[in-house]
KEDRENSE-301652 format. One line per 3 residues: number of its first residue (from 1); their letters; for each residue y, x, z of C-alpha. Coordinates in Angstrom, 2 decimals. Example, Ala and Ser with C-alpha at 12.3 -4.5 7.8 and 13.67 -1.06 7.14 Angstrom:
<recs>
1 = as = -4.50 12.30 7.80 ~ -1.06 13.67 7.14;
</recs>
This chain:
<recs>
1 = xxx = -95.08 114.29 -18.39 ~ -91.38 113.13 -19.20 ~ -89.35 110.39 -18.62;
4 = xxx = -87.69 107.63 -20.37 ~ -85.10 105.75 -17.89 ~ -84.11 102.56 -19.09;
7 = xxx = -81.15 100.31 -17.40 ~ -79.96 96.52 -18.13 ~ -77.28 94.68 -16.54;
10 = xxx = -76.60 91.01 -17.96 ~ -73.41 89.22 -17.11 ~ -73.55 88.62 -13.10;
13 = xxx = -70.15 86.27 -11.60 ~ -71.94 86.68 -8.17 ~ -71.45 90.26 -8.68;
16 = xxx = -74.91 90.91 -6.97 ~ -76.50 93.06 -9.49 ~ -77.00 97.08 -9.70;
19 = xxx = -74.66 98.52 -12.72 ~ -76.19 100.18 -15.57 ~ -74.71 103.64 -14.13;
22 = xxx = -75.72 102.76 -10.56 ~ -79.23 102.30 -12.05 ~ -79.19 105.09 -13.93;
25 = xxx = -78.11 107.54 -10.79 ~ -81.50 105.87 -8.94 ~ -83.56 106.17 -11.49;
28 = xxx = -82.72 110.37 -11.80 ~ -83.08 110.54 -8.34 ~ -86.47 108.95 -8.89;
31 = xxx = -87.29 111.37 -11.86 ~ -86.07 114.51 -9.99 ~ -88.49 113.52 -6.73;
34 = xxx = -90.79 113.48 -9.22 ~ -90.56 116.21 -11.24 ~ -90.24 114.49 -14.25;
37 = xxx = -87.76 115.98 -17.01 ~ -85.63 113.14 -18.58 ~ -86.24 112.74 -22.30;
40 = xxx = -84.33 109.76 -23.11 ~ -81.65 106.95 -21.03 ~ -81.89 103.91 -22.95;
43 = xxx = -79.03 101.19 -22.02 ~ -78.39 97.54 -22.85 ~ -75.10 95.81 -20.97;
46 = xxx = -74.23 92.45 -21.06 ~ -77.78 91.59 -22.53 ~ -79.80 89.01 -21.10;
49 = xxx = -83.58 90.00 -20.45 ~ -84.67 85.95 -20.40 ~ -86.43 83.27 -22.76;
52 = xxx = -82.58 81.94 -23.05 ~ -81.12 85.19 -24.16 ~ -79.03 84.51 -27.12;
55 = xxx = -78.46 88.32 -28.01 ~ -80.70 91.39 -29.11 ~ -81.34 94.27 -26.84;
58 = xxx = -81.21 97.15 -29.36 ~ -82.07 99.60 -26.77 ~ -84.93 98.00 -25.78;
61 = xxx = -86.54 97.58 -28.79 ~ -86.46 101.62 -28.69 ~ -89.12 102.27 -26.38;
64 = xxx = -91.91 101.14 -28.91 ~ -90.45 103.79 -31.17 ~ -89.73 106.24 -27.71;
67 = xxx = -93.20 106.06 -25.84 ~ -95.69 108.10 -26.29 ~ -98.78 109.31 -24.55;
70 = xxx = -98.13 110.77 -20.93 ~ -94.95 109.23 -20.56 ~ -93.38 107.58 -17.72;
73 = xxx = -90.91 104.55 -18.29 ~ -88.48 104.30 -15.30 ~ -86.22 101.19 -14.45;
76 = xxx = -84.29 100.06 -11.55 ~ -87.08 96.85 -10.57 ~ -89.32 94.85 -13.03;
79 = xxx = -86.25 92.57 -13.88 ~ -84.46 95.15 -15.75 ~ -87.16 95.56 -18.02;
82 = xxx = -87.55 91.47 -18.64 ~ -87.32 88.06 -16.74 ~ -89.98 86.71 -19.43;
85 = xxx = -93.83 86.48 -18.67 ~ -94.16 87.29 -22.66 ~ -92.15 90.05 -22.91;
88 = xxx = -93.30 91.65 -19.74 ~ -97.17 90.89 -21.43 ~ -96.62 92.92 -24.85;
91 = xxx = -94.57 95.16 -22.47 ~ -97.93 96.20 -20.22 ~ -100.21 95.94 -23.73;
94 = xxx = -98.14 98.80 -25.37 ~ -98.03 101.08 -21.83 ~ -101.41 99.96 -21.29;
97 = xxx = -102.50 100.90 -24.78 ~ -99.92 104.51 -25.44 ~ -101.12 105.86 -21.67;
100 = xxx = -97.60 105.24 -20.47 ~ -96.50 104.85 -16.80 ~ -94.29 102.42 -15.52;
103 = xxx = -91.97 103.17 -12.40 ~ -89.57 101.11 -10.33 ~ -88.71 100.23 -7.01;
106 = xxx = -89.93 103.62 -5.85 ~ -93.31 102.99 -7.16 ~ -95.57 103.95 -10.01;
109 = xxx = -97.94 101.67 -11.67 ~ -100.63 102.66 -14.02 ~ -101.01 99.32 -16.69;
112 = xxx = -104.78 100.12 -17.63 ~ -106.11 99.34 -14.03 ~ -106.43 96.04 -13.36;
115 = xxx = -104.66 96.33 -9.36 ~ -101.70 96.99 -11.11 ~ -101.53 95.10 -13.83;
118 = xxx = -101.90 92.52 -11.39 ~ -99.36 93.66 -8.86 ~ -96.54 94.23 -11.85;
121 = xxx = -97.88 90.78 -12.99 ~ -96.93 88.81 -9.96 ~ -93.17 90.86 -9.70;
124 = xxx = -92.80 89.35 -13.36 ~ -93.73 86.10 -12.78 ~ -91.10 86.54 -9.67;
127 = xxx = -88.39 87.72 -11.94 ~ -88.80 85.07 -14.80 ~ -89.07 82.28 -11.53;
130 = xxx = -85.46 83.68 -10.38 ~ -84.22 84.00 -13.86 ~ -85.23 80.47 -13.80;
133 = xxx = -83.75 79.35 -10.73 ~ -80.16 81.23 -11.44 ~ -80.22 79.30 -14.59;
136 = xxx = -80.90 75.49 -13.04 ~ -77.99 76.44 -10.46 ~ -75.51 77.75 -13.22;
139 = xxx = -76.36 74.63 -14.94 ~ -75.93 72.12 -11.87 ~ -72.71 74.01 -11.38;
142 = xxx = -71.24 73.48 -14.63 ~ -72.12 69.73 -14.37 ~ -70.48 69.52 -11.24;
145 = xxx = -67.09 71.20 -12.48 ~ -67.29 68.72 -16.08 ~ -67.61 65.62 -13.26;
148 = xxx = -64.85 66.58 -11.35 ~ -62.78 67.93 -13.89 ~ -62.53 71.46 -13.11;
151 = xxx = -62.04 74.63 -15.63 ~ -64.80 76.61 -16.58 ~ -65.07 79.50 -18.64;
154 = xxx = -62.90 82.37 -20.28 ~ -59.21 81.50 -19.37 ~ -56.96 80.39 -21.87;
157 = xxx = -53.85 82.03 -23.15 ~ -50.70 80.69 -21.11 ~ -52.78 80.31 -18.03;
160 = xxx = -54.02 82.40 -15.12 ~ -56.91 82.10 -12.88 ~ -56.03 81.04 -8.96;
163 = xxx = -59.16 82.60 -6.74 ~ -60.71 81.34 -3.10 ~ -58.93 84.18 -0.93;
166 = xxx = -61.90 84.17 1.22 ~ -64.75 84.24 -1.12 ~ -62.91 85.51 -4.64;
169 = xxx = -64.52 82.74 -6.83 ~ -62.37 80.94 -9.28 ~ -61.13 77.68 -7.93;
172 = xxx = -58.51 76.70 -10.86 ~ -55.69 77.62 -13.27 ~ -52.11 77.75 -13.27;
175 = xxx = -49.55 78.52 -16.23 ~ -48.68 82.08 -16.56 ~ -44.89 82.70 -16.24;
178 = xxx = -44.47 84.79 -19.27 ~ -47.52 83.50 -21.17 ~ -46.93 79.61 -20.69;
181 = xxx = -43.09 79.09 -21.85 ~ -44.03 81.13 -25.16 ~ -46.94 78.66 -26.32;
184 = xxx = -44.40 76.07 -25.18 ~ -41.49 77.22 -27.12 ~ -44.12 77.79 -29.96;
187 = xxx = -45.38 74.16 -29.85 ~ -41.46 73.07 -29.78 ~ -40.71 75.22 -32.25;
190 = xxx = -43.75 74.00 -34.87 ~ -43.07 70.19 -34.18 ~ -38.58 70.77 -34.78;
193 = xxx = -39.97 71.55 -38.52 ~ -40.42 75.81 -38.15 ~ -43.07 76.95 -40.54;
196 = xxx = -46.16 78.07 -38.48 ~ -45.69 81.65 -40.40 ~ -42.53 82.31 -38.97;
199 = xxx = -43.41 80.93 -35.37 ~ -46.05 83.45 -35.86 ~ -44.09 85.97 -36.89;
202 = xxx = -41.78 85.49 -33.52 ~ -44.59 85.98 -31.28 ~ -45.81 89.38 -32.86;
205 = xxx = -41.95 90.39 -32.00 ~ -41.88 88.62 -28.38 ~ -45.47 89.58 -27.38;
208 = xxx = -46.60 92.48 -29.55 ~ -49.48 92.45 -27.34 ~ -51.43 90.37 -28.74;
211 = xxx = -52.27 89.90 -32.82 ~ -51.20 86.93 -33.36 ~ -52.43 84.68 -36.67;
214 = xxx = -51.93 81.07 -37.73 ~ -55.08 80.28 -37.53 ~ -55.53 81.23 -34.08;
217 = xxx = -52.13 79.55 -32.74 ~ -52.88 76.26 -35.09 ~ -55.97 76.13 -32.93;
220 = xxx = -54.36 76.81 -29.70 ~ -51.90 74.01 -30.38 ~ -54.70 71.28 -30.93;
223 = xxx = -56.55 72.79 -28.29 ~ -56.49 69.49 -25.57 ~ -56.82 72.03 -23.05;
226 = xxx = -53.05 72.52 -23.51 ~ -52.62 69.36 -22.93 ~ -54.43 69.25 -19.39;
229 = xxx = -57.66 67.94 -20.71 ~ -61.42 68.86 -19.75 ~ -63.60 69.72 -22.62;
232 = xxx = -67.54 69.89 -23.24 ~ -69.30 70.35 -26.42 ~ -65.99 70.01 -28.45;
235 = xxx = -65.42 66.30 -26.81 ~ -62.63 65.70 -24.41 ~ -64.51 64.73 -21.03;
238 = xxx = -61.47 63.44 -18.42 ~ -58.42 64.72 -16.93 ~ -58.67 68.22 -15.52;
241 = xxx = -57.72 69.70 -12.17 ~ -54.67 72.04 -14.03 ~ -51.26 71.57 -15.09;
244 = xxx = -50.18 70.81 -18.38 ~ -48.56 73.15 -20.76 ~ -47.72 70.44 -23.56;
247 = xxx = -47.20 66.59 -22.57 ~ -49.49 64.24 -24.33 ~ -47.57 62.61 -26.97;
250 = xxx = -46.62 66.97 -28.24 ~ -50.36 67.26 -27.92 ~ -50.84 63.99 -30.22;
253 = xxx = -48.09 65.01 -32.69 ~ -49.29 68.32 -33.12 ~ -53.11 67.23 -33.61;
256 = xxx = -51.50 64.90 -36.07 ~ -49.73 67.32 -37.48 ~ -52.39 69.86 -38.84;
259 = xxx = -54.90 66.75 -39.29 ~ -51.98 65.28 -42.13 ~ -51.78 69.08 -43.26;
262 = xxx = -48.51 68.45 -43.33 ~ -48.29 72.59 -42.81 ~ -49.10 74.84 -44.99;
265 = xxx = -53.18 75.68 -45.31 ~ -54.20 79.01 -43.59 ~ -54.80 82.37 -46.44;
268 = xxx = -52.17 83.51 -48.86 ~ -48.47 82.14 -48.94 ~ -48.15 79.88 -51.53;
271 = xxx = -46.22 81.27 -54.79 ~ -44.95 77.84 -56.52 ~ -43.27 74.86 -55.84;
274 = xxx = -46.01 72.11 -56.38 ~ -49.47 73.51 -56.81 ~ -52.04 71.41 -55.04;
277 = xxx = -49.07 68.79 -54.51 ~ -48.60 67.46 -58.14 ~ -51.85 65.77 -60.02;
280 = xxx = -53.17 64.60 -62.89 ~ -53.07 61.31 -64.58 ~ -55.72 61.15 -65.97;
283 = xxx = -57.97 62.03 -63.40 ~ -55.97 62.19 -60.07 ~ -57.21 66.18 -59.26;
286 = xxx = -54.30 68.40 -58.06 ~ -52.79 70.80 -60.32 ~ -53.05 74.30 -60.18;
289 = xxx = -51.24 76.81 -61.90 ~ -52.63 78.20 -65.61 ~ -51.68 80.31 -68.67;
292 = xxx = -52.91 80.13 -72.17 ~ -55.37 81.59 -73.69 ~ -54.88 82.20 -77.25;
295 = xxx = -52.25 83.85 -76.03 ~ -52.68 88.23 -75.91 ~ -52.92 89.24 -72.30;
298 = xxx = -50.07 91.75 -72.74 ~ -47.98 88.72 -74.40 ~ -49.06 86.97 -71.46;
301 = xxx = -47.85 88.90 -69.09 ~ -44.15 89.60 -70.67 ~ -43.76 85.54 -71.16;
304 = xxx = -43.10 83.60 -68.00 ~ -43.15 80.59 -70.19 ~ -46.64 80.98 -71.08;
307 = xxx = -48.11 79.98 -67.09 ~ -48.27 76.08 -66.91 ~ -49.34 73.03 -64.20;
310 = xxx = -52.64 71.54 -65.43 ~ -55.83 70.04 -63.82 ~ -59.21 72.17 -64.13;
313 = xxx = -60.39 69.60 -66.95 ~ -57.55 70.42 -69.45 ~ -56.66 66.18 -69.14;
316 = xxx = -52.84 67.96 -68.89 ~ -50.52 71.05 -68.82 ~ -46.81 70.93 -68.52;
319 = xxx = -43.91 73.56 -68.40 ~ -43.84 74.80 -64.60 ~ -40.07 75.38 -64.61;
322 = xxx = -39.30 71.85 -66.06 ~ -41.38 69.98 -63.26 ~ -40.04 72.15 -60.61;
325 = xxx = -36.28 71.29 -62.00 ~ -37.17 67.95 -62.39 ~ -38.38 67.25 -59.05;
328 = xxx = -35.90 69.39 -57.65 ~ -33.52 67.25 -58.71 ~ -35.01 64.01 -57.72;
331 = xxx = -34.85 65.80 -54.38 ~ -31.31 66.85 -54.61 ~ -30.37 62.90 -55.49;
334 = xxx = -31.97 61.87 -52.61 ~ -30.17 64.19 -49.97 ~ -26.71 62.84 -51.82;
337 = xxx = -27.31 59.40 -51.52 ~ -26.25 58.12 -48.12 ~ -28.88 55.25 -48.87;
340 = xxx = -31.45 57.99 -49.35 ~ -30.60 59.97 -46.81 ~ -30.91 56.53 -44.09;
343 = xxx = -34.36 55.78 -45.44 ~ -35.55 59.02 -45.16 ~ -33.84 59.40 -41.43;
346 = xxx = -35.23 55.52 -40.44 ~ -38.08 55.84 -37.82 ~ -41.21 53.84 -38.62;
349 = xxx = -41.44 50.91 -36.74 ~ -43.63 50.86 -33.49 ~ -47.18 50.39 -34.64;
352 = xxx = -49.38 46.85 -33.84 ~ -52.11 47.88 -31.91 ~ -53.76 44.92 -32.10;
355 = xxx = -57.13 44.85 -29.74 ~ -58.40 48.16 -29.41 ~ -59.52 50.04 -26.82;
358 = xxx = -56.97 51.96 -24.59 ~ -57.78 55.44 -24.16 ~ -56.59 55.60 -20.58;
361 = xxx = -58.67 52.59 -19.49 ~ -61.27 53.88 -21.05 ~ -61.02 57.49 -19.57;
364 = xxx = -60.31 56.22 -16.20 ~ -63.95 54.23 -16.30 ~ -65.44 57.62 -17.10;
367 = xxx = -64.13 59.33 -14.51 ~ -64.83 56.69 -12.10 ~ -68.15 57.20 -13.06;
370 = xxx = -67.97 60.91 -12.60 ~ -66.52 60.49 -9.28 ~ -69.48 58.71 -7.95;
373 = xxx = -71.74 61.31 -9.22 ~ -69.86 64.12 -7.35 ~ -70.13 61.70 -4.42;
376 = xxx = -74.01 61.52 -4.83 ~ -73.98 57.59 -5.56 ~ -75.07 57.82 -9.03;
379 = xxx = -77.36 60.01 -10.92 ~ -77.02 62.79 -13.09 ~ -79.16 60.42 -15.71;
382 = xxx = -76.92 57.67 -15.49 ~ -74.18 59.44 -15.71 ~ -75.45 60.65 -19.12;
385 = xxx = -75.95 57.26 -19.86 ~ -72.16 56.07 -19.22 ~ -70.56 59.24 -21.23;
388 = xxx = -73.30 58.46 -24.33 ~ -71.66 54.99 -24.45 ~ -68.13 55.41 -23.60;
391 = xxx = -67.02 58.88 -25.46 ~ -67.96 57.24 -28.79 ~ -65.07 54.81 -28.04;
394 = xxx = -62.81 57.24 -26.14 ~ -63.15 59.52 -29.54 ~ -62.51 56.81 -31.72;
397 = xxx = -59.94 55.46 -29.85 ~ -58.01 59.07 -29.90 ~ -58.17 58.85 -33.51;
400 = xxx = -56.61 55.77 -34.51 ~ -53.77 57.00 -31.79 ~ -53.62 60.32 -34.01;
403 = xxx = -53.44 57.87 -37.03 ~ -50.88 56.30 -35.75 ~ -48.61 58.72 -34.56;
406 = xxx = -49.17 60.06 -38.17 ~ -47.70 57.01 -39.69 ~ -44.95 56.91 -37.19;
409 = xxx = -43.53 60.56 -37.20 ~ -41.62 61.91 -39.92 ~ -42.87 65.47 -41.18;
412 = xxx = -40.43 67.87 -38.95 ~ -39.50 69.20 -41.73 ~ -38.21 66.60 -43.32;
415 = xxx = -36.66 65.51 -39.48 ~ -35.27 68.93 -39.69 ~ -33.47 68.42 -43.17;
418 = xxx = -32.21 64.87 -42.97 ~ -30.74 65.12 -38.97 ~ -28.87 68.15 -39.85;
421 = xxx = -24.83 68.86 -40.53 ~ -25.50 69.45 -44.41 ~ -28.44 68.22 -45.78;
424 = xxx = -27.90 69.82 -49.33 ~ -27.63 73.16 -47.44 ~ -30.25 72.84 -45.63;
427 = xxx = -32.71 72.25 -48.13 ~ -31.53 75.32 -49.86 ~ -31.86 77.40 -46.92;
430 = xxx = -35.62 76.38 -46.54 ~ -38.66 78.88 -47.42 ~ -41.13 77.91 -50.00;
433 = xxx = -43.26 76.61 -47.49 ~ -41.24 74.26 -45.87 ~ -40.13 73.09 -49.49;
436 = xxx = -43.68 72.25 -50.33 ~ -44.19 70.22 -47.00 ~ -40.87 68.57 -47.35;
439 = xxx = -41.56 67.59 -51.39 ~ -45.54 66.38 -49.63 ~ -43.98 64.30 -47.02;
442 = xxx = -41.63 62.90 -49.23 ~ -42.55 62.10 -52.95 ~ -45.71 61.81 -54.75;
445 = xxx = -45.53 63.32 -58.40 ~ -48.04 62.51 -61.15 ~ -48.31 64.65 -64.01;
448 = xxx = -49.19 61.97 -67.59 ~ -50.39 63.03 -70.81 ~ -47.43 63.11 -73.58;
451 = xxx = -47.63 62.68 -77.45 ~ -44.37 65.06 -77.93 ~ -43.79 68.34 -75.95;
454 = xxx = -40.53 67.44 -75.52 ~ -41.38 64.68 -73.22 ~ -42.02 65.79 -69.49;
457 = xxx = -44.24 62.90 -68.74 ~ -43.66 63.64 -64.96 ~ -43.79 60.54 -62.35;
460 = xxx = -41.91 61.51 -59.80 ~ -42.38 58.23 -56.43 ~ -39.77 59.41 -53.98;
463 = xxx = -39.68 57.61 -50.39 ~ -43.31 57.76 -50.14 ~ -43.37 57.11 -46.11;
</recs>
């Protein structure tokens, strides 16, 4: 007869379960009291053994492959093999069926006789009841922390987790001192007109930790947890219980911000001036940069002359140097022109609102709402009821405000160009990138079809704001 020990540890915050190597040690204690040589030690960590589990256990699927006649499977108890009534079912079938033995808790059950099929029966019903139980408390807990406005789950970056000194559980979040002022300076940095590349860029040299991205820190920045806010299901709830790392109206710009894709899009630097930017008049798609081709691809290569803006239809194709000099210079005019320069520098004026909702009044009706809950004068149910017909508003709401900070804020780009010393200078001095954003936030350029190549047929609408 040999063994095949099998151990399973899912993830356990109450820190009451064995460890896969704990388990292990017991179960070749087991084996050795036995006599039984050890064939295999199967393991699966971090893998839930319920209906609910969301993840494979590899390990586990081994033993149909593993067991054979005469063996003896040994766990821990009957929960590390499953917490399911099904899975402990085809679990006794295939023992019941290969002549295997099944050990645990010191005992050894034999699945073809019926007193122990019904003994291991009843200690899996048990374990899929607490699996059960563990799951409606989790769930009631969560609830409890969206209601009141407490964190839950993995800590974000900038933050650090405060814990109950006398029983170790979580109780909130603070702002990490190194952590917290670089987001901050980050966010600063993005919304002063930076390119998000070289804000990235800074952070792989400050805190070489951590591989940073731009996708990753433009998603940090419109996180609203940043911005103090409790989230569920990708909604904002209500106000959390933790301190803010960026003030609402940086949290608004920023959201803004990426929304207006006033930044560059995430992938490859861009290589010219106004691919994507520029389009068509013919039928309004952007243009993209193409080459001829009659033209021999060695000829092609040797020829700068021979790569051209057009639209994917072929409605028009224009000289890429000419419309970059062209709108260069409309540019360049602009920045000279004290009259330019003021409209371009003029804030928008402060928006009507009209009669909307207000996302504070709004917010604060929720939360009342959720206060009574946690207070135990309203039910869960109605509670549910409230948040189904207030976050539709609340979301909206948030929105139009993004909308209309949006219209109000100048790209910080341009606010980067126009407010400084020498605006000229300036402009040179900016990357590719920030040109691009500048020429989007600025002008709108449409791209007509000519009779003569020596026309540029190139509408170039400056002050677009």
């Amino acid at each position: 007869m040999r063994a095949v020990i099998y151990t399973r540890v899912s993830s356990d915050p109450s820190g009451r379960a064995k460890s896969v190597s704990d388990q292990e040690r017991e179960c070749r204690v087991e084996c050795e009291r036995n006599g039984w040589p050890i064939a295999e030690v199967l393991q699966d960590n971090d893998r839930s053994a319920t209906r609910f589990a969301t993840k494979e256990r590899p390990e586990y699927k081994r033993l149909r492959e593993i067991l054979g006649r005469g063996d003896v499977l040994v766990t821990w108890e009957a929960s590390r093999a499953q917490r399911d009534l099904a899975a402990y079912v085809a679990l006794r079938d295939l023992c019941a069926e290969r002549g295997v033995l099944w050990s645990y808790s010191g005992k050894v059950f034999d699945l073809s006789e019926g007193d122990d099929r019904f003994h291991t029966g009843i200690d899996a019903l048990f374990a899929e009841r607490e699996a059960e139980d563990i799951r409606t408390r989790i769930n009631r807990g969560h609830k409890s922390n969206l209601a009141a406005g407490r964190p839950h789950g993995h800590v974000p970056f900038g933050y650090r987790i405060v814990r109950d000194p006398d029983t170790g559980k979580a109780v909130n979040r603070v702002l990490d001192d190194v952590e917290a002022p670089a987001l901050r300076n980050a966010a600063r940095q993005v919304l002063a007109g930076q390119s998000l590349r070289s804000v990235v860029a800074d952070l792989n040299i400050s805190l070489p930790d951590r591989q940073w991205r731009s996708s990753s820190l433009r998603r940090m920045l419109t996180n609203p947890v940043y911005a103090g806010y409790r989230c569920h299901g990708g909604q904002v709830v209500r106000q959390g219980t933790w301190e803010p790392l960026l003030t609402d109206d940086e949290h608004e710009r920023l959201v803004a911000l990426f929304a207006s894709r006033t930044l560059s899009p995430r992938g490859a630097g861009p290589k010219y001036l106004l691919t994507g930017i520029a389009r068509c008049g013919v039928c309004d798609a952007p243009l993209a940069m193409r080459q001829q081709s009659s033209v021999p691809a060695a000829k092609k290569r040797l020829d700068g002359r021979l790569w051209f803006y057009g639209c994917e239809a072929g409605h028009v194709g224009r000289d890429r140097g000419r419309v970059d000099s062209a709108v260069t210079e409309v540019i360049v005019g602009l920045l000279a022109d004290p009259a330019g320069l003021a409209k371009l520098a003029e804030p928008a004026p402060d928006p009507d609102l009209g009669d909307h909702d207000d996302v504070d009044e709004i917010e604060g009706r929720l939360a009342a709402a959720a206060d009574q809950y946690t207070d135990g004068k309203l039910s869960i149910d109605m509670l549910n009821r409230i948040e189904a017909r207030l976050q539709p508003r609340i979301d909206a709401a948030r929105q139009r405000n993004r909308d209309l900070i949006n219209d109000r804020y100048p790209s910080p780009v341009v606010a980067k160009v126009v407010n400084s010393i020498d605006p000229l200078a300036e402009w040179e001095d900016l990357t590719l990138e920030e040109k691009r954003d500048f020429i989007r936030a600025t002008v709108s350029i449409t791209v007509h079809r000519v009779r003569s190549r020596h026309e540029l047929g190139v509408e170039i609408d400056p002050l677009k704001k």
